[in-house]
Structures are given as structure tokens and as C-alpha cells.
N, C-alpha and C positions, 0 to 999 in steps of 0.2 A: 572273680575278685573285682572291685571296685577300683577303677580310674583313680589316678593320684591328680591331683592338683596339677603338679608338672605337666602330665598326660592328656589333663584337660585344657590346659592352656596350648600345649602342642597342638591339639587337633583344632580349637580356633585355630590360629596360626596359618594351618596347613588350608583352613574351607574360607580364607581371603579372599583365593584364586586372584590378585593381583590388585583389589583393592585394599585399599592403607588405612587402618585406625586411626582415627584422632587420639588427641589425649584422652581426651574424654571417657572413649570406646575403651582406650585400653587402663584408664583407671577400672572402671568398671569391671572388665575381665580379673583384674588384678586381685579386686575385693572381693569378689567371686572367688577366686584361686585360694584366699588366705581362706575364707570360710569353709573350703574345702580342707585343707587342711587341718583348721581348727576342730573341725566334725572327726578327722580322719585321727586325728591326735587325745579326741576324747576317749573313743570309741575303743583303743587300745589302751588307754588308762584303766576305763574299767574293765577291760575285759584282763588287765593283768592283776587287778585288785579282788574279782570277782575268784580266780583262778588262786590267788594266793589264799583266796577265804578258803573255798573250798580244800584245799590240799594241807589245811592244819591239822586236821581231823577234828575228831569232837576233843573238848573240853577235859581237861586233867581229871579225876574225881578229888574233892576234899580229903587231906590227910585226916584218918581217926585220932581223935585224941588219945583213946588210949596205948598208941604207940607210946608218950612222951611220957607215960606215968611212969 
């Protein structure tokens, strides 16, 4: 499974070992983190749209008309 966002920004965090980001450094990680997310957040869109296609089954057939006669 793929790193969350969260996850990814923990493990910066953690490989500091005692030096300090700037702003700068930790805008950067930040931006990084949302597009992690944003990728993470697609990816689950389609695959619940892809999934909802699939499980409709096929298509109704047309009603014969000559039921309504």
C-alpha cells in the first residue's frame, strides 16, 4: 500500500535528525503533502466510479412494443 500524505510528511520529520526547516523547506513539504493527497483522493474516485460501472451489469433490453397492443 502507498504512503499517505500524513505518513509522508512524518518520515521527513523524523530524517531531520535535529536540523530545523525553514519556512520555506516546510512550505514545500506541505505542497508536496496536499498533492499527495490530491493524487490519493483521485485515485479512489475513480476506482469507486470504475467499480460502481462495472457492478450495474449490462443494460436493460428495450420493451417490445407489442406488449402495449
Amino acid at each position: 500500500m502507498k504512503q499517505t500524505a500524513v505518513e509522508w510528511l512524518e518520515k521527513i520529520r523524523q530524517g531531520q535528525k535535529g536540523q530545523l526547516f525553514d519556512d520555506y523547506e516546510w512550505e514545500i513539504a506541505f505542497n508536496h503533502a496536499k498533492e499527495i493527497e490530491k493524487e490519493q483522493m483521485h485515485a479512489e474516485y475513480m476506482r469507486g466510479w470504475k467499480d460502481g460501472l462495472t457492478k450495474q451489469g449490462p443494460p436493460t433490453p428495450p420493451l417490445d412494443r407489442k406488449i402495449y397492443k
